[in-house]
C-alpha positions as CSV (number, residue, x, y, z in Angstrom):
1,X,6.1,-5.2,31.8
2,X,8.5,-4.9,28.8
3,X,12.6,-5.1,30.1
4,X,15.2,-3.9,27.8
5,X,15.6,-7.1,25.9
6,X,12.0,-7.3,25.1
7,X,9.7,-5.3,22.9
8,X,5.8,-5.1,22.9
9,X,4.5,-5.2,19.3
10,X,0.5,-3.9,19.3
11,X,-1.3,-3.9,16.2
12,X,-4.0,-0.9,15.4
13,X,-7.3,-1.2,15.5
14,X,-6.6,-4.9,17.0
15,X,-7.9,-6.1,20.5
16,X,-5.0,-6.1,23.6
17,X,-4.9,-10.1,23.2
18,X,-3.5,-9.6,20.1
19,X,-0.1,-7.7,21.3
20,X,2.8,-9.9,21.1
21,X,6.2,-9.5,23.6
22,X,9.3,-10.6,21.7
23,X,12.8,-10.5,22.3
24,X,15.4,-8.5,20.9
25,X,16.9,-11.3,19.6
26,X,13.6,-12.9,18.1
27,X,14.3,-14.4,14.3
28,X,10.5,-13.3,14.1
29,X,11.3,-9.3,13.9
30,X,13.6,-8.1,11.4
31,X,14.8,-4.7,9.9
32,X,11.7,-2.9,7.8
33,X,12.4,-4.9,3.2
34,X,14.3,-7.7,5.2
35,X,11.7,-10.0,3.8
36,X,10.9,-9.8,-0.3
37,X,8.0,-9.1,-1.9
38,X,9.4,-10.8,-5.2
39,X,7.2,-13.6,-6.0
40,X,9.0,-14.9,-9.3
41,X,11.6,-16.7,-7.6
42,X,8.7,-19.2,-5.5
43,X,8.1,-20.3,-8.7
44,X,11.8,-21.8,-9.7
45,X,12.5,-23.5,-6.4
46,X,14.3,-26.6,-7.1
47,X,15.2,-29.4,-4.7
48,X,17.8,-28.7,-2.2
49,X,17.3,-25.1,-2.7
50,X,17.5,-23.0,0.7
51,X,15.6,-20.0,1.7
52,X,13.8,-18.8,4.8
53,X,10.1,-20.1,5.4
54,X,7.5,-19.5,7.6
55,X,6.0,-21.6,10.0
56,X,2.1,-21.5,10.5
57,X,2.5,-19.7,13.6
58,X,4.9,-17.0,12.2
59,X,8.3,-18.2,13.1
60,X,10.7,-18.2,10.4
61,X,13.4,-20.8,9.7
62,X,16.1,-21.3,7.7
63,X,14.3,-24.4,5.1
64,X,15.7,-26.6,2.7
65,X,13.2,-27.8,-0.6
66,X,13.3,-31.6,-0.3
67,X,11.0,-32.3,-3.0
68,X,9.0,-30.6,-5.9
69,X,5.9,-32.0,-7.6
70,X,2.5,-31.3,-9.6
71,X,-0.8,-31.5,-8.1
72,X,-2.6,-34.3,-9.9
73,X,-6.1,-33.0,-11.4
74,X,-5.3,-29.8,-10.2
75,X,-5.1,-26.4,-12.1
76,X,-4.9,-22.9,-11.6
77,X,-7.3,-20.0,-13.2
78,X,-5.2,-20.7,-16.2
79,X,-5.1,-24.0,-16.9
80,X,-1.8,-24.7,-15.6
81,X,-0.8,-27.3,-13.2
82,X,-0.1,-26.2,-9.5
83,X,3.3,-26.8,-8.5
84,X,3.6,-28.2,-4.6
85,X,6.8,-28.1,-3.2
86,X,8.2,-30.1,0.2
87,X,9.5,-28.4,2.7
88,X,12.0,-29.2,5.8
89,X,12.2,-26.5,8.2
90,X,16.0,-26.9,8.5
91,X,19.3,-27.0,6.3
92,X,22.3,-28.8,5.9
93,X,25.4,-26.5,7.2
94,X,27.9,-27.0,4.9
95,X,30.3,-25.7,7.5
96,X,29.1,-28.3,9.8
């Protein structure tokens, strides 16, 4: 049963195992364009950049770049070398 600090999230056309129960406060819901659909800024992250990222389970986290680099031996449909990027699921607060 869903309380008033909880909501049931079903998907259509999905089987009942798939419904999820989060909580109001969940980092893993957010307001309808909170997350971009921008790509061109993935492709200028630089070390120490910050942005959110998401976890292989869906849970987002505020992430910090630690490192960029090029996939040896490895290109993309044009030719170009794939760019792999490091990434810490946490930040530095400059606030502390």
């Amino acid at each position: 049963m869903v309380d008033s600090q909880n909501i049931l999230v079903a998907f259509l056309r999905c089987p009942k195992n798939s419904q999820r129960e989060f909580s109001i406060f969940s980092s893993e819901i957010a307001p309808f364009g909170a997350y971009t659909d921008d790509w061109a800024w993935r492709f200028d992250i630089k070390e120490d950049n910050i942005f959110d990222c998401s976890d292989d389970y869906g849970t987002w986290y505020r992430s910090t770049c630690l490192k960029t680099d090029v996939l040896p031996n490895e290109t993309d449909i044009d030719g170009l070398p794939i760019q792999s990027i490091t990434v810490a699921f946490r930040y530095a607060d400059p606030s502390g």
